[in-house]
C-alpha positions, 0 to 999 in steps of 0.5 A, a space after each residue: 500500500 503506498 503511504 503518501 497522502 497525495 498519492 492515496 488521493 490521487 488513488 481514491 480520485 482514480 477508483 470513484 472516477 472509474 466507478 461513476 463511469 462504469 455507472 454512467 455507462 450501464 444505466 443504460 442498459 440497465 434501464 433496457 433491460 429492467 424497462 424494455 427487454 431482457 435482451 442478451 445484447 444488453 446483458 452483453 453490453 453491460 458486462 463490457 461496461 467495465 472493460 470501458 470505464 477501465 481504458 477511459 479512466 487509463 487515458 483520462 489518467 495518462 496512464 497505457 491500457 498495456 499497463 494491465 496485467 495481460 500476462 498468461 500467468 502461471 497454468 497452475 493458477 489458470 487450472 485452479 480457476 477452472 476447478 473452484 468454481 466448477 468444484 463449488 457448483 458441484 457440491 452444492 447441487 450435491 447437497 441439493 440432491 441429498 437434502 431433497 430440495 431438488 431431484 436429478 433429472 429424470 429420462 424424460 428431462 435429460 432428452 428435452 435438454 438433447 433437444 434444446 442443445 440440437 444433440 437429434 438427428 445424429 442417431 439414437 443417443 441414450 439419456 447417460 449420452 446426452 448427459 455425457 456429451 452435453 456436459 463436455 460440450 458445455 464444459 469447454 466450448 461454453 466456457 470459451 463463449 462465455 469467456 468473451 463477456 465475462 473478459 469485459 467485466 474482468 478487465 474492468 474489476 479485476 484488471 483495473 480495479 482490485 489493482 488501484 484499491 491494493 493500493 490503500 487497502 489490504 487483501 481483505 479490504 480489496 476483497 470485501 469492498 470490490 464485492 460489495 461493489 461488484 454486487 451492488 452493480 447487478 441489483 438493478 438486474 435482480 430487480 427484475 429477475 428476482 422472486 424474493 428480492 430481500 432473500 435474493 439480494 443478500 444470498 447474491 451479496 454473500 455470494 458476490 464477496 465469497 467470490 471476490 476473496 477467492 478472484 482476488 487471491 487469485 488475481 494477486 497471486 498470478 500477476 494475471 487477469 486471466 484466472 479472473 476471466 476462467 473463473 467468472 466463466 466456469 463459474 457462470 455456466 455450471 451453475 446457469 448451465 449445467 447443474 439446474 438442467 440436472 435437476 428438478 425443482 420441488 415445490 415450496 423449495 425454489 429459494 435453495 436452488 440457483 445462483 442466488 439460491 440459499 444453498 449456493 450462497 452457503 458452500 460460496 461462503 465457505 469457499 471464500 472463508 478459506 481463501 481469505 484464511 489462506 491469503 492472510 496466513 500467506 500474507 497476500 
């Protein structure tokens, strides 16, 4: 952390000026979105926005977009960031199951997700084949697409960002205050999507800032915004993508399922407690 008043100023100038344009530049979106229609180029515009707000505050800043940390980084991190999330979606549609808050999907489920994803046509495939070439296809290819937004928000939050605020605060509070944000800029979409919205907004926060402490060691440790990006993707697609469609929803327990479900906002939390005992005990 930098010491000199001037500069902590001229630090905190930088993120509350990269802020208001990450705010300025979703509003609108986020108005098509809550106003006129759900539409995934709005969805894609918005998770651009910070990617935006991030090379405008760098030009205004007279500072070089190189100066991201665009490096690779070590594969061992890039790995670990495809494992953690994919590995915390699990155990908690795991848990699901067990506790009976959902079931598997039965046959008859299985083979109307094949047809959603065009896996017909091809010869007669079973219900374990299309779980099976599903998942994979999903597991890869899906994470490639959906790596390509999930760049644009983390160029802005993870590239940018954490960076300027490891600059006056520690881990943890780089950590916590990047989440809190993080999670304050989705609310308007939960708005909108939200059945409970007191109960949804404080599991999403909760999930939100588990996620950042576990990002943010990550990010830290590899010098890279690449893990970030993997993490974010993995992240979405096995708990939007693959593990609801492995499971039926029972009445009267909705609220434990999904990304803003109980449940996922549990086994996150655990995760991310450990990666913040993690990152202090190795003085991150």
């Amino acid at each position: 952390m930098i010491k000199s008043i001037e500069n902590k100023k001229q630090t905190w100038i930088t993120i509350f000026l990269f802020l208001g344009l990450v705010f300025a530049l979703t509003s609108p979106f986020h108005y098509a979105i809550v106003n006129l229609y759900p539409s995934r180029i709005y969805v894609g515009a918005i998770m651009w926005c910070p990617a935006i707000a991030a090379f405008i505050t760098l030009k205004i800043r007279g500072r070089k977009i190189s100066s991201l940390n665009w490096n690779w980084g070590n594969w061992k991190y890039i790995r670990m960031s495809y494992v953690i999330p994919a590995l915390y979606g699990i155990i908690t549609y795991v848990l699901i199951w067990i506790f009976g808050f959902g079931n598997l999907a039965n046959s008859e489920d299985i083979t109307e997700w094949g047809k959603e994803l065009g896996l017909f046509g091809i010869g007669t495939l079973s219900p374990t084949s299309i779980t099976i070439i599903a998942i994979m296809l999903l597991a890869t290819i899906e994470v490639i697409r959906a790596s390509a937004t999930t760049l644009g928000e983390e160029i802005g939050w993870r590239g940018f960002f954490i960076y300027e605020l490891r600059k006056v605060l520690s881990y943890t509070g780089v950590s916590i205050f990047s989440g809190l944000i993080w999670s304050f800029w989705h609310w308007p979409l939960l708005v909108y999507y939200s059945n409970n919205v007191l109960l949804e907004f404080t599991t999403f926060t909760v999930v939100i800032v588990s996620m950042s402490l576990i990002m943010t060691y990550y990010t830290f440790k590899s010098k890279s915004l690449w893990p970030a990006v993997i993490f974010h993707a993995v992240s979405n697609v096995y708990i939007q993508k693959i593990l609801p469609e492995l499971t039926i929803k029972n009445e009267g327990t909705e609220h434990w399922l999904g990304e803003n479900g109980i449940m996922f906002a549990i086994v996150t939390c655990v995760f991310g407690i450990y990666f913040w005992r993690k990152a202090i005990k190795e003085k991150l």
